[in-house]
Chimera marker file (.cmm) of the C-alpha trace (Angstrom):
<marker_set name="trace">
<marker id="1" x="24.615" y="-3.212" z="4.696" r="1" g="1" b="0" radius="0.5"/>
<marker id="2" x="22.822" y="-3.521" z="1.483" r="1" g="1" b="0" radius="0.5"/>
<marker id="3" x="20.893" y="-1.594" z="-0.510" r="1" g="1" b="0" radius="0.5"/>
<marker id="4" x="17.108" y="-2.374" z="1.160" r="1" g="1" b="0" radius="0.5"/>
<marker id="5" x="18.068" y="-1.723" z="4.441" r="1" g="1" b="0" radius="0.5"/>
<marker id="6" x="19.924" y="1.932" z="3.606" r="1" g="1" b="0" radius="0.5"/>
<marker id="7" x="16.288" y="2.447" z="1.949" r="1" g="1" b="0" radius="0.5"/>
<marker id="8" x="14.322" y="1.045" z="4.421" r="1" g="1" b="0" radius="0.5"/>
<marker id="9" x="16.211" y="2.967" z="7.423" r="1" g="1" b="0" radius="0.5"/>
<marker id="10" x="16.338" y="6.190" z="5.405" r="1" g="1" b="0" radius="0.5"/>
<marker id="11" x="12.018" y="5.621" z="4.465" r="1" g="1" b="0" radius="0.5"/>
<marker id="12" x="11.578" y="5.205" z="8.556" r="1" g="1" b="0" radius="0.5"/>
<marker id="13" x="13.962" y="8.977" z="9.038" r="1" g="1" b="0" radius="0.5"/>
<marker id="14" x="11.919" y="10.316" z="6.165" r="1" g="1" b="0" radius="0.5"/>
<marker id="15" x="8.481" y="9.127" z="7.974" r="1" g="1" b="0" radius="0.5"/>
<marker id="16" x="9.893" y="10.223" z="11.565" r="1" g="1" b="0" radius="0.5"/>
<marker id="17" x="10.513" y="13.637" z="10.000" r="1" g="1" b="0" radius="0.5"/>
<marker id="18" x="7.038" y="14.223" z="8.490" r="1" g="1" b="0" radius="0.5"/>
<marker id="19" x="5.311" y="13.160" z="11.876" r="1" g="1" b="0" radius="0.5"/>
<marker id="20" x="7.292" y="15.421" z="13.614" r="1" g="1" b="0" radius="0.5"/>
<marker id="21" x="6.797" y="18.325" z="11.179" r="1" g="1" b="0" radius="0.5"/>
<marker id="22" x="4.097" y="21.940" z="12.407" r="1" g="1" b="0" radius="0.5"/>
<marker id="23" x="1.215" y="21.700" z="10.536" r="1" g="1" b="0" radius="0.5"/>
<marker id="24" x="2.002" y="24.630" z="8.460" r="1" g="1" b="0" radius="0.5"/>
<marker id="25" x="4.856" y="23.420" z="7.192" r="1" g="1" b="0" radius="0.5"/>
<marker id="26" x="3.448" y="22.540" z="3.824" r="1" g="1" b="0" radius="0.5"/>
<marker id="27" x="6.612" y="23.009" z="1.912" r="1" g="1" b="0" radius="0.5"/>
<marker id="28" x="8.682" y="20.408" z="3.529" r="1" g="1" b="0" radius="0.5"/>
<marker id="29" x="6.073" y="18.094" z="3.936" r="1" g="1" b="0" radius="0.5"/>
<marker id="30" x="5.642" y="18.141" z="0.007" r="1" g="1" b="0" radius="0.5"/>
<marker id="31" x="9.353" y="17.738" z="-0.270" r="1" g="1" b="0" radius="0.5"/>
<marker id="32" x="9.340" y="14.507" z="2.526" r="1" g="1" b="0" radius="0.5"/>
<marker id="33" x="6.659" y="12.919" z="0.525" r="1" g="1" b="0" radius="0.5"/>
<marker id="34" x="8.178" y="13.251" z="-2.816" r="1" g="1" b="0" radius="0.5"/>
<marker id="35" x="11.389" y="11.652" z="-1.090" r="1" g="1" b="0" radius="0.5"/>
<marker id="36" x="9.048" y="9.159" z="0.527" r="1" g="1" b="0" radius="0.5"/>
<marker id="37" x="7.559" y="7.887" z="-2.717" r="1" g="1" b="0" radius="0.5"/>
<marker id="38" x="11.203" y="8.034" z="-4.442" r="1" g="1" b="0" radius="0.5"/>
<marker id="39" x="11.924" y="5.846" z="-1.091" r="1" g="1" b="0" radius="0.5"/>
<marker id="40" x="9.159" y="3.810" z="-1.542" r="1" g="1" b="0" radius="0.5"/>
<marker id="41" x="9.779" y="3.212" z="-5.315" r="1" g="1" b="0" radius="0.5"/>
<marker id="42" x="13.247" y="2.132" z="-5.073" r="1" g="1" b="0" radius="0.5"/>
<marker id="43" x="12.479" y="-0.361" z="-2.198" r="1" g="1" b="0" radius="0.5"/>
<marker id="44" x="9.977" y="-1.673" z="-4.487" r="1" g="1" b="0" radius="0.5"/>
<marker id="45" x="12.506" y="-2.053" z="-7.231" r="1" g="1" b="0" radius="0.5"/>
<marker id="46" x="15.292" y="-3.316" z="-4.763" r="1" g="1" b="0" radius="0.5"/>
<marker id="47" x="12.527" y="-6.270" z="-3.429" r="1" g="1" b="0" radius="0.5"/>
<marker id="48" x="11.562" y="-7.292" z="-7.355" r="1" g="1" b="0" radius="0.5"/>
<marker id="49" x="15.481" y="-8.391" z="-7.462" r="1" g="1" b="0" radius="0.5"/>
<marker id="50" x="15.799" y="-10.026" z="-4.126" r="1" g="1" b="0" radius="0.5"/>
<marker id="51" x="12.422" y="-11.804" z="-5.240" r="1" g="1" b="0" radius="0.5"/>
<marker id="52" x="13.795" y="-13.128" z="-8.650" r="1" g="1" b="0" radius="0.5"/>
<marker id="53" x="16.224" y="-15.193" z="-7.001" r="1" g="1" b="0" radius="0.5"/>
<marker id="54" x="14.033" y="-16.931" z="-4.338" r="1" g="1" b="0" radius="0.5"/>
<marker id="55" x="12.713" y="-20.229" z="-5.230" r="1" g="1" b="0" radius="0.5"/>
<marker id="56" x="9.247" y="-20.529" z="-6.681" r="1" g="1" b="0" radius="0.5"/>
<marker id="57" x="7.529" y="-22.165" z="-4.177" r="1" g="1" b="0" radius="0.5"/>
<marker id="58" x="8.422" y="-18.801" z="-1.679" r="1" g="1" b="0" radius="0.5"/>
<marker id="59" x="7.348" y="-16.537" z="-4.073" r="1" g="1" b="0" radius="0.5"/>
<marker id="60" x="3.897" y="-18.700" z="-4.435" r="1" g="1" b="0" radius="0.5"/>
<marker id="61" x="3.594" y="-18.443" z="-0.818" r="1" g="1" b="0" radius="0.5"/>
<marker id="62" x="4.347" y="-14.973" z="-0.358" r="1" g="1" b="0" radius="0.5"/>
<marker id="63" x="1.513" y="-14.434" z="-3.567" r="1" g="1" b="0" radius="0.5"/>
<marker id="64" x="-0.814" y="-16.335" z="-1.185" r="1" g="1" b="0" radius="0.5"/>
<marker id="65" x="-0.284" y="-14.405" z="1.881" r="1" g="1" b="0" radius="0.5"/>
<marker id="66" x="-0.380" y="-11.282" z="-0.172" r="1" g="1" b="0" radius="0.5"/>
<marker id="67" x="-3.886" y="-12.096" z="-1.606" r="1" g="1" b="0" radius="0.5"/>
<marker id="68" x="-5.205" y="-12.993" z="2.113" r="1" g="1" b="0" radius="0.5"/>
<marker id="69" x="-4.307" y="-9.920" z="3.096" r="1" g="1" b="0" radius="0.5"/>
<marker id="70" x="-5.154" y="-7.662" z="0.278" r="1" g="1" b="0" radius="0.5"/>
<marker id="71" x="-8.934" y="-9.838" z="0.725" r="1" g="1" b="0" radius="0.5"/>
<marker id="72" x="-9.146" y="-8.904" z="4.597" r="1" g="1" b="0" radius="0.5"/>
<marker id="73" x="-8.332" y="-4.931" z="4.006" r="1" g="1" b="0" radius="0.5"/>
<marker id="74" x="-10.832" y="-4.974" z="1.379" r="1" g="1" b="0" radius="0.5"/>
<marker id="75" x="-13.609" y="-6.172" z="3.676" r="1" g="1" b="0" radius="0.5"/>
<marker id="76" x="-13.413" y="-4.182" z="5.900" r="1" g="1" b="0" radius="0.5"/>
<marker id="77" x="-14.166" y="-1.208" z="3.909" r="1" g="1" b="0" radius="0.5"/>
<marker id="78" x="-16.854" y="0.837" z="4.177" r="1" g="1" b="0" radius="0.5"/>
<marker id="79" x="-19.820" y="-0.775" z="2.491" r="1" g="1" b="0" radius="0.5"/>
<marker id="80" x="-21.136" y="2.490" z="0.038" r="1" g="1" b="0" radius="0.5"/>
<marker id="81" x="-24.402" y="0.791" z="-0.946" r="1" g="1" b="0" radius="0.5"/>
<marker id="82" x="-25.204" y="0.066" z="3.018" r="1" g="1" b="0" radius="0.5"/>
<marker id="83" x="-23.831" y="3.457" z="3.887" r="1" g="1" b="0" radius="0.5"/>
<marker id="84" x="-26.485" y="4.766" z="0.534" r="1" g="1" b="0" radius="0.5"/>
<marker id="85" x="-28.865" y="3.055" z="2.798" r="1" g="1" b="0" radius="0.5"/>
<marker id="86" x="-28.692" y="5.016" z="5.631" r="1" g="1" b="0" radius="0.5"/>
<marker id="87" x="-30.018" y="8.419" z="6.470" r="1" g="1" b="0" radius="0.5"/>
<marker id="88" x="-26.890" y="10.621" z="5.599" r="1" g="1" b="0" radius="0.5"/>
<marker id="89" x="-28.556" y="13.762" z="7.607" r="1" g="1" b="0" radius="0.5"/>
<marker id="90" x="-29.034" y="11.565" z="10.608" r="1" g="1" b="0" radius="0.5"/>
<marker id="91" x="-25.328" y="10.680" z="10.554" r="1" g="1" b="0" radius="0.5"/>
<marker id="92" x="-24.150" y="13.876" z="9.850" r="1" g="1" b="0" radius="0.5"/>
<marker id="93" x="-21.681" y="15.364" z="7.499" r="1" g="1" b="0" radius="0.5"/>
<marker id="94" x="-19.415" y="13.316" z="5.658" r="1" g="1" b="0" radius="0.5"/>
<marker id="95" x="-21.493" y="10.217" z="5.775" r="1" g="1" b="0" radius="0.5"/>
<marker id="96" x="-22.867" y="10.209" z="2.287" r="1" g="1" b="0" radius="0.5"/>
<marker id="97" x="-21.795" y="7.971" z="-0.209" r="1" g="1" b="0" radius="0.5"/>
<marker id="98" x="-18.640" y="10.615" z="-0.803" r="1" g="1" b="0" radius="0.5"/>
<marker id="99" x="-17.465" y="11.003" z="1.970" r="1" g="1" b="0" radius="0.5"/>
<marker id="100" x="-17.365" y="7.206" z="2.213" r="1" g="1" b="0" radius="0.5"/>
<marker id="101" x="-15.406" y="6.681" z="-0.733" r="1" g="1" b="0" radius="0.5"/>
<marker id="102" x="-13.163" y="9.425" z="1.077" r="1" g="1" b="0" radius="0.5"/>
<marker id="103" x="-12.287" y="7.228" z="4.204" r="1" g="1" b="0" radius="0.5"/>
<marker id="104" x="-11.976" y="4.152" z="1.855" r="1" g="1" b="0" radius="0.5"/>
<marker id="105" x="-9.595" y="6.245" z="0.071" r="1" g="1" b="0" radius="0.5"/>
<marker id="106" x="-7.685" y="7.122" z="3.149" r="1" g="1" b="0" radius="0.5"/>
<marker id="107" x="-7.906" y="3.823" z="4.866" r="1" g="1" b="0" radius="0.5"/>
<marker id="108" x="-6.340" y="2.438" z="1.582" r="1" g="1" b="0" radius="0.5"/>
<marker id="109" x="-3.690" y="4.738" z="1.637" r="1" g="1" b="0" radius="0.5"/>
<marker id="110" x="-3.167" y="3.944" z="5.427" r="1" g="1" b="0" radius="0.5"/>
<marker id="111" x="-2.964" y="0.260" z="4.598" r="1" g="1" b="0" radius="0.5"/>
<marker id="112" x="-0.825" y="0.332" z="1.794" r="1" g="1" b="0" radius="0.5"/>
<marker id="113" x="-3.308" y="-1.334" z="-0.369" r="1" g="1" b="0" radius="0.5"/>
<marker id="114" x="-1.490" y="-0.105" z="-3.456" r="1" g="1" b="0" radius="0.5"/>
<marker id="115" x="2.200" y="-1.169" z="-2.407" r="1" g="1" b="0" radius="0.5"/>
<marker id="116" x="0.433" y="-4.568" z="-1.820" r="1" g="1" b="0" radius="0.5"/>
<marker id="117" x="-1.289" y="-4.404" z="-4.989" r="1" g="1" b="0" radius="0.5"/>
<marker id="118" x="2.016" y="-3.656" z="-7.014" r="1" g="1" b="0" radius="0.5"/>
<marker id="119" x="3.894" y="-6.757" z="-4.822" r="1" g="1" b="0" radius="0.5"/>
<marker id="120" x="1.312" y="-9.042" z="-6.231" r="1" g="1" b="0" radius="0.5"/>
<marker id="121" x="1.961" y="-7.504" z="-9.460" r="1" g="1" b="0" radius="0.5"/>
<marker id="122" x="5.515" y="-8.671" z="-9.357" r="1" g="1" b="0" radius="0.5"/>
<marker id="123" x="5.436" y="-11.798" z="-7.637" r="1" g="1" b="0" radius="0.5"/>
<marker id="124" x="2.849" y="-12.451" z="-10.598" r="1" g="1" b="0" radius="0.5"/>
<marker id="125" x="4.764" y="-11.156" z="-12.984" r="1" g="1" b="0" radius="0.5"/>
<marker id="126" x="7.939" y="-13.496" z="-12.068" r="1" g="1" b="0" radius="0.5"/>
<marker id="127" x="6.048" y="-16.468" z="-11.694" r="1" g="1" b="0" radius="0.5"/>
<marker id="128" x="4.647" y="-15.886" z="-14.931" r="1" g="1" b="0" radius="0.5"/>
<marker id="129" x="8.643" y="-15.608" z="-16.381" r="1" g="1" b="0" radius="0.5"/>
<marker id="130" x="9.151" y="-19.150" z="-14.452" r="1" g="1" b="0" radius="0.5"/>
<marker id="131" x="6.209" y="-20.673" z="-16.282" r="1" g="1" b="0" radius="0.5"/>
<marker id="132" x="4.389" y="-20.656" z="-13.848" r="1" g="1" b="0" radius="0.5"/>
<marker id="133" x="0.406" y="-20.385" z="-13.444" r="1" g="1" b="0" radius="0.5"/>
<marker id="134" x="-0.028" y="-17.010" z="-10.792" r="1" g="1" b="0" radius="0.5"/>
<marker id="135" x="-3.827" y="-18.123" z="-10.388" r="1" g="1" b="0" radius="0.5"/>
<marker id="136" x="-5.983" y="-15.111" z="-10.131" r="1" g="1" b="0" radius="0.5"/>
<link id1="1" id2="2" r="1" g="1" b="0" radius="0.2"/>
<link id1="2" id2="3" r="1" g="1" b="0" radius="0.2"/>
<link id1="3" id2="4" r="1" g="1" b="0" radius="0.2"/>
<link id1="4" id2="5" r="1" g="1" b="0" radius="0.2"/>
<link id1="5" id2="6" r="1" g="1" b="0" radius="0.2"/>
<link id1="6" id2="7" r="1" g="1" b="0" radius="0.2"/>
<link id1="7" id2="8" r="1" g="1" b="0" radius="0.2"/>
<link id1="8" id2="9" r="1" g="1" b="0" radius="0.2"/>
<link id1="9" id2="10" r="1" g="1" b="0" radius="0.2"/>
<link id1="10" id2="11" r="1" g="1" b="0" radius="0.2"/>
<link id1="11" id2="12" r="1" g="1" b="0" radius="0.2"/>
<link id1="12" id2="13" r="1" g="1" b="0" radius="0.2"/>
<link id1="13" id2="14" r="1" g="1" b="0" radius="0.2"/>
<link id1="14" id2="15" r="1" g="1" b="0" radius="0.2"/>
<link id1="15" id2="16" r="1" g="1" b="0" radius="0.2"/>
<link id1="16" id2="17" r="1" g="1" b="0" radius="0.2"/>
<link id1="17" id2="18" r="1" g="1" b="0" radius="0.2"/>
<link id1="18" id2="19" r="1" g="1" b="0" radius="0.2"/>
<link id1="19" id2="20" r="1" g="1" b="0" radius="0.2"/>
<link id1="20" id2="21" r="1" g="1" b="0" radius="0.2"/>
<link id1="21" id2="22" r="1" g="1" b="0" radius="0.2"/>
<link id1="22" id2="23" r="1" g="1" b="0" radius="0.2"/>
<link id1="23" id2="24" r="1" g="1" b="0" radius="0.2"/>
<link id1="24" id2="25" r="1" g="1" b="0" radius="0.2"/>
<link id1="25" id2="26" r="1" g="1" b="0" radius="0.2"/>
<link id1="26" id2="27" r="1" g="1" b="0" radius="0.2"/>
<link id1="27" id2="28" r="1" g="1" b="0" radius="0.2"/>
<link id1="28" id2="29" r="1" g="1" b="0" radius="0.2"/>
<link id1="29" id2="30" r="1" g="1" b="0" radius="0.2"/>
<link id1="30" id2="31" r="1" g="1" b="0" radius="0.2"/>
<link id1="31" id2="32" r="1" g="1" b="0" radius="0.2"/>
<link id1="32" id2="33" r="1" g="1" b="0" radius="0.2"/>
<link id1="33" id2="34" r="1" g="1" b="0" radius="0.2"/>
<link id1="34" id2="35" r="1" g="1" b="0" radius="0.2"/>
<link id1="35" id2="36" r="1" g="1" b="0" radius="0.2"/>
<link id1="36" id2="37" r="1" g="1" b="0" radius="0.2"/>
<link id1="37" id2="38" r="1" g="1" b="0" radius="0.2"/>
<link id1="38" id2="39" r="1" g="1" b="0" radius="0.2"/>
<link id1="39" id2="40" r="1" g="1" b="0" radius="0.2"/>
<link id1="40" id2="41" r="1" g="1" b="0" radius="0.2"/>
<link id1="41" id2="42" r="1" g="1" b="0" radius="0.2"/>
<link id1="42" id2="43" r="1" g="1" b="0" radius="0.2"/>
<link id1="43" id2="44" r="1" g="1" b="0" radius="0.2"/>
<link id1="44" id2="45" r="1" g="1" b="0" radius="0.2"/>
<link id1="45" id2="46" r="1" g="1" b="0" radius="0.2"/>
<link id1="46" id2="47" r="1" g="1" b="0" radius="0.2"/>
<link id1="47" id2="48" r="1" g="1" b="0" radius="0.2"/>
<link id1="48" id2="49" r="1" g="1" b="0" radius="0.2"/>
<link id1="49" id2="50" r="1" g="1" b="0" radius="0.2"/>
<link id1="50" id2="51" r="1" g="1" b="0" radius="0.2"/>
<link id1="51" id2="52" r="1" g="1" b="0" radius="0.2"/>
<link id1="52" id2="53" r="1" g="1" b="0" radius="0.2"/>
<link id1="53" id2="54" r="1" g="1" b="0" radius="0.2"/>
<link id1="54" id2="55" r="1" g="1" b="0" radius="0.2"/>
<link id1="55" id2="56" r="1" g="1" b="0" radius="0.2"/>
<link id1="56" id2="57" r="1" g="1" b="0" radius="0.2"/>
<link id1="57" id2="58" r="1" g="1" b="0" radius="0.2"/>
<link id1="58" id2="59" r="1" g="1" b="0" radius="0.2"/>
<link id1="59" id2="60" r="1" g="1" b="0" radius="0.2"/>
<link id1="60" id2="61" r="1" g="1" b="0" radius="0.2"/>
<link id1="61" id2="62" r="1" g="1" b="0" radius="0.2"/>
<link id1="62" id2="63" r="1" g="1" b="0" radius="0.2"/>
<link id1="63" id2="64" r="1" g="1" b="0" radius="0.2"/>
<link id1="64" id2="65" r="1" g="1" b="0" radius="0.2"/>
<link id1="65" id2="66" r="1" g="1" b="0" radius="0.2"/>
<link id1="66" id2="67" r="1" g="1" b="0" radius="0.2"/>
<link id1="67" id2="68" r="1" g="1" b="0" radius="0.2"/>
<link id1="68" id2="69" r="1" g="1" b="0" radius="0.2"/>
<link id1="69" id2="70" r="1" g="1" b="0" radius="0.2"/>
<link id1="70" id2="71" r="1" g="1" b="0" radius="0.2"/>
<link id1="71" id2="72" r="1" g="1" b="0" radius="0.2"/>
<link id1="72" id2="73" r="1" g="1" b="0" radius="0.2"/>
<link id1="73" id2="74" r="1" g="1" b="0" radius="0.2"/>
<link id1="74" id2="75" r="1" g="1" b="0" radius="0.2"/>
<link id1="75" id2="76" r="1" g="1" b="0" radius="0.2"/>
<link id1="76" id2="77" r="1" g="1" b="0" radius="0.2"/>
<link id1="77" id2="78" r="1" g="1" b="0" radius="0.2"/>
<link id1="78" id2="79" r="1" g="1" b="0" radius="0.2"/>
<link id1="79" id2="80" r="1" g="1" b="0" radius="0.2"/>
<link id1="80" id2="81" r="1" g="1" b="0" radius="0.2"/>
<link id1="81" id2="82" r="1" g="1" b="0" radius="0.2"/>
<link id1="82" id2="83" r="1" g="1" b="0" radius="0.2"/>
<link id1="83" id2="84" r="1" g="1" b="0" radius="0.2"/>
<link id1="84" id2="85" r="1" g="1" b="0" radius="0.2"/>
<link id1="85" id2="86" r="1" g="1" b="0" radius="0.2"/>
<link id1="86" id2="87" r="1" g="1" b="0" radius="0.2"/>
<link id1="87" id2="88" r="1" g="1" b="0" radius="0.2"/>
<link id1="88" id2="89" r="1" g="1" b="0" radius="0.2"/>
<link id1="89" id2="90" r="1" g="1" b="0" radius="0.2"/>
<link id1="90" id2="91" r="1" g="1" b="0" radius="0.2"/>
<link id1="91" id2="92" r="1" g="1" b="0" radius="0.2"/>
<link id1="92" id2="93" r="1" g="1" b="0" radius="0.2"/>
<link id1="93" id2="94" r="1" g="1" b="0" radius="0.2"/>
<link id1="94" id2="95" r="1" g="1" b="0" radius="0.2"/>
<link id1="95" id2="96" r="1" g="1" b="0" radius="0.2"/>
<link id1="96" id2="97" r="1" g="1" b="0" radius="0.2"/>
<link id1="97" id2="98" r="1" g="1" b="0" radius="0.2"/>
<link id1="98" id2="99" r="1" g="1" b="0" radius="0.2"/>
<link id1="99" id2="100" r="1" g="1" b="0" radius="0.2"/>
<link id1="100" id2="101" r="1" g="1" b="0" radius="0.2"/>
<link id1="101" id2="102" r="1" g="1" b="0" radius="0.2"/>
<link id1="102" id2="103" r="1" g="1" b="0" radius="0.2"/>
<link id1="103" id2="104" r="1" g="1" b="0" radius="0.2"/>
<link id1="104" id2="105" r="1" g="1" b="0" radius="0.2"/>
<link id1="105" id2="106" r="1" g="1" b="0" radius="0.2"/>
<link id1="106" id2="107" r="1" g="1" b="0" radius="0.2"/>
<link id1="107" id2="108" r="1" g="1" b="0" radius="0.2"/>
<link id1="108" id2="109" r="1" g="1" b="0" radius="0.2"/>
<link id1="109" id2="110" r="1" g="1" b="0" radius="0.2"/>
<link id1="110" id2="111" r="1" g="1" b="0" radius="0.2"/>
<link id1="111" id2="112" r="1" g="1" b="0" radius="0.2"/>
<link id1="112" id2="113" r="1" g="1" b="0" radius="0.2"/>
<link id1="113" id2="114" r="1" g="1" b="0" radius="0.2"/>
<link id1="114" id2="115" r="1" g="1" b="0" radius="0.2"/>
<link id1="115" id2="116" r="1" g="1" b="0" radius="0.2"/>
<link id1="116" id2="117" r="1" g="1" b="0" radius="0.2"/>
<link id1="117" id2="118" r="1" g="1" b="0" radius="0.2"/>
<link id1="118" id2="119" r="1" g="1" b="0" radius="0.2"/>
<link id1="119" id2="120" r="1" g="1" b="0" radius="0.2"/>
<link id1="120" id2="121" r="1" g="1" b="0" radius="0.2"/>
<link id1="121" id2="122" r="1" g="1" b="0" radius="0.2"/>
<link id1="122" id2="123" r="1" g="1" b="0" radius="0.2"/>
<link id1="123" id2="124" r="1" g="1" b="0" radius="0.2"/>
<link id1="124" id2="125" r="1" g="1" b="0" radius="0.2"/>
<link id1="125" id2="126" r="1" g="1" b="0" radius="0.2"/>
<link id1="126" id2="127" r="1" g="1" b="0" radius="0.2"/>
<link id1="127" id2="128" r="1" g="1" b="0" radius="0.2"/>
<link id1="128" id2="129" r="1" g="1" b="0" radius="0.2"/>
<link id1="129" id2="130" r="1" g="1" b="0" radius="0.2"/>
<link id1="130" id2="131" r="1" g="1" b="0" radius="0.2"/>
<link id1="131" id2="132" r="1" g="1" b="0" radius="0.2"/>
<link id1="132" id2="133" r="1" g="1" b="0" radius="0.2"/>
<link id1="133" id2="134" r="1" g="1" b="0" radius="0.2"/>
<link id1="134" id2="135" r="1" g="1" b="0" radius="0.2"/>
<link id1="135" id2="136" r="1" g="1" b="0" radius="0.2"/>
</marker_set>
């Protein structure tokens, strides 16, 4: 087995665990997501390896499906001007323009928006090594 899959099936344990955890159990839920971003980190690093070997035109196409989907999560979020727009009182607490960049926060989190965000990064950042224009 190599070295992404140990860290991939120990990430999934790590995530089981932390679902499963009382909510009170604030200690070892800070000490599940520490290992979960070490996890997360050295999957990251593991990937950027795997990637440098794969030819270009992969990479280019992973880059583009990367971008589509880093474009569609983004859309979807909440719209803070529209939500400005709207009568906060009538849609009760939370709906103000902070508590919408809140839940844009969270659904980033929730979508991984910043593990895609550092994948584009690399895939860039190879490409760029190759020679190779990474467009935007």
């Amino acid at each position: 087995m190599d070295d992404l899959d140990r860290i991939t099936r120990e990430l999934a344990e790590v995530q089981d665990a932390l679902l499963a955890l009382p909510d009170d159990a604030f200690a070892e839920r800070y000490e599940l997501l520490r290992r979960r971003d070490e996890l997360r980190n050295a999957a990251a690093t593991a990937r950027a390896g795997l990637a440098q070997e794969r030819p270009t035109a992969d990479i280019q196409a992973e880059l583009a499906g990367l971008r589509r989907r880093l474009a569609e999560l983004e859309a979807r979020r909440i719209d803070l001007v529209q939500q400005a727009g709207s009568s906060a009182a009538a849609a009760g607490p939370g709906a103000d323009g902070w508590g919408g960049i809140q839940l844009n926060t969270a659904i980033d989190r929730a979508q991984g928006l910043d593990e895609i965000r550092a994948r584009i990064g690399v895939l860039k950042g190879i490409l760029l090594d190759r020679g190779v224009d990474p467009g935007n």
